[in-house]
N, C-alpha and C positions, 0 to 999 in steps of 0.2 A: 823499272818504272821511271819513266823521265821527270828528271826534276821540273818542279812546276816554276814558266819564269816569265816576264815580260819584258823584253827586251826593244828598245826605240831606237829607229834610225830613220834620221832626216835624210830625205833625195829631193834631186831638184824637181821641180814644179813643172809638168809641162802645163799650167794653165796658167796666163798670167795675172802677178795678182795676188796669188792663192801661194801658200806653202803646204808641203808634202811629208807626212809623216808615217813611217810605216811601224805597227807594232805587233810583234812575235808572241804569240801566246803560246807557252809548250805546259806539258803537264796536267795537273789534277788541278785545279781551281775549288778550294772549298772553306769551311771556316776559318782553317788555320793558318792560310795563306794571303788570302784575297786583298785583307784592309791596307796589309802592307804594298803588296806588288802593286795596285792598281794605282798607288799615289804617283808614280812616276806617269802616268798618266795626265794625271790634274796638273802633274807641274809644268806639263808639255803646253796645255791648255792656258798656265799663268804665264809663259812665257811668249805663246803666239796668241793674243784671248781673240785676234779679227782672223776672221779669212784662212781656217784652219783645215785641209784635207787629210783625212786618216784612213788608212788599209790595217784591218784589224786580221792578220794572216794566222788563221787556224789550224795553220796547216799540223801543228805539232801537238794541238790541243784535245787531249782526253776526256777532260770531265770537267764541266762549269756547275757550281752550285746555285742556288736562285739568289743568293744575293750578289753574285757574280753577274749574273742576270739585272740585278736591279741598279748595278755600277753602269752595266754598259746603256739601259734606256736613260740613267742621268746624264752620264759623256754625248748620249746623242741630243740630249735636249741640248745642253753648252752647247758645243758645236754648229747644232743647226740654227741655232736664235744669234751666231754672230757671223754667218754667212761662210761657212763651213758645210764639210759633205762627212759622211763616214760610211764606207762598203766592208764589208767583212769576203774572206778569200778563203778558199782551199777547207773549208770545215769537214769534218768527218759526219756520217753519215747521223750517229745519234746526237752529235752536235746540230744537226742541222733540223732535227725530229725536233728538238726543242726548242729551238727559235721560233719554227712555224709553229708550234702548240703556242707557245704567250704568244707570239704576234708582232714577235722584231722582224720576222722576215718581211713582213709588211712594211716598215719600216727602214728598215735598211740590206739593201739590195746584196743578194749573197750570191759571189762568183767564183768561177773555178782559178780563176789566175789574178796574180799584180798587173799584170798585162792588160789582162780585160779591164781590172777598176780602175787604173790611170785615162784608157779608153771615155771609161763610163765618168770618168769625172771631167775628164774634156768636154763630153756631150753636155754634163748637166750644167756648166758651164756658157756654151756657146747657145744653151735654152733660157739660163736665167736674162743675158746681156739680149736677147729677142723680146723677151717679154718688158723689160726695161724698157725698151725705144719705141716698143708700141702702144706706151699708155697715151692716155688721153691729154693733145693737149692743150693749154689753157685760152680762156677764151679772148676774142680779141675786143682790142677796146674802140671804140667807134666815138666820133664827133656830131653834136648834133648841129645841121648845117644851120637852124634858127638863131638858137640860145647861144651855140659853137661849145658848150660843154662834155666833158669825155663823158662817155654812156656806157656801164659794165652789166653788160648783158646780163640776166639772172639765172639762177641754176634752173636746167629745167626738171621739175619735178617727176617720175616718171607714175605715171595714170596706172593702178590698178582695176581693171574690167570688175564690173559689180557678179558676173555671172561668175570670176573666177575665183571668187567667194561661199563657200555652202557654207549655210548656219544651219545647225540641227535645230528640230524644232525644242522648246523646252515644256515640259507637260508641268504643272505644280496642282497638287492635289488639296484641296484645305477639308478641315475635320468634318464637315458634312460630308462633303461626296463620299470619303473612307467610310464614315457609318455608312452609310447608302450603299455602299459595295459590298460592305461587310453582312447587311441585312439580306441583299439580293443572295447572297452567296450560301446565308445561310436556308433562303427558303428551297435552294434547290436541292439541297440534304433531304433525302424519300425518309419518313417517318414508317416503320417495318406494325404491318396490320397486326391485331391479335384478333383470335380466336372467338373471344367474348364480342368484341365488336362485329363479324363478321356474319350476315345474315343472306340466308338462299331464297328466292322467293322464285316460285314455278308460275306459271300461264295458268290460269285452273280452269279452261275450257281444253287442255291437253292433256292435265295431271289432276287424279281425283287420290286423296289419301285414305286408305284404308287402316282395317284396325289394329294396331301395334301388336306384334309378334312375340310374347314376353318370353318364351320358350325361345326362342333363338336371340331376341334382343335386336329387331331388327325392324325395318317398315320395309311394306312392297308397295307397289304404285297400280294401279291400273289405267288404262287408255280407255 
């Protein structure tokens, strides 16, 4: 089994600006290791805290436990909030099953080479300095040719369409109408007839009754 280890080496930068630190992870990553190794990390972080790029090379890496896991989405928070990149390289197959289950691969982009992430940090590089030069910019100040005072334009507000607004309707019931519901509801409950109540009445220009049967216990009709 390979000793579990983290190992850091600084290369030069090809983006300018930015420093470049690649770091080795070989072995088993688990409770008994982790608190220790990963501080070489943070110290890397105390020592460049702006403009940090990191290649976390997995190549040697067997097994991360979850709080190994919970070191590496803190590293990427530092890093990213001071204008820093982190790519992860080379991970093995169930390394890589568990990144995309939590959802770092979403977050930090996982390649098959150092090669490709110096690449991909070039790019994200020469995308951040695009969006830089393209923001908005500020408004110009103008003279008024009467008064001759500077005039600063005002922000303009941007209009929201009233149509692109739905408001559901809101229903509010007060304690009448609920009785009132409650009554309706109850009179449509069928009250089940009985026997006593229920009475047969015949046409008696069709049905004439004759005299009861007591030997059979029975009545006949005649037409």
């Amino acid at each position: 089994m390979t000793e579990a280890k983290i190992i850091l080496e600084n290369l030069q930068s090809n983006v300018p600006g930015k420093s470049l630190t690649v770091a080795k992870f070989s072995g088993q990553l688990d409770e008994s290791n982790i608190d220790q190794l990963i501080m070489e990390i943070y110290k890397a972080i105390e020592l460049t805290p702006k403009n940090l790029n990191m290649i976390f090379d997995f190549e040697n890496l067997e097994y991360m436990n979850s709080k190994t896991l919970g070191y590496i989405t803190d590293i990427y928070g530092k890093i990213s909030e001071n204008g820093g990149t982190i790519v992860i390289t080379k991970a093995k197959a169930n390394i890589t099953d568990i990144l995309q289950v939590v959802g770092l691969s979403q977050l930090i982009p996982l390649l098959f080479s150092n090669e490709e992430a110096m690449l991909q940090l070039s790019k994200t590089a020469q995308t951040t300095t695009v969006t830089q030069s393209t923001q908005t910019a500020p408004a110009v100040q103008t003279k008024d040719p009467v008064t001759e005072q500077v005039v600063v334009p005002n922000p303009v507000t941007p209009v929201v369409p009233v149509n692109s607004v739905i408001t559901e309707p809101t229903v509010t019931l007060n304690t009448q109408q609920l009785e009132q519901n409650k009554t309706i509801a109850d009179q449509t409950i069928a009250t089940p007839a009985t026997m006593e109540n229920t009475k047969t009445t015949f046409p008696e220009e069709n049905l004439s009754a004759s005299t009861p049967n007591q030997a059979e216990g029975s009545y006949s009709f005649e037409k």
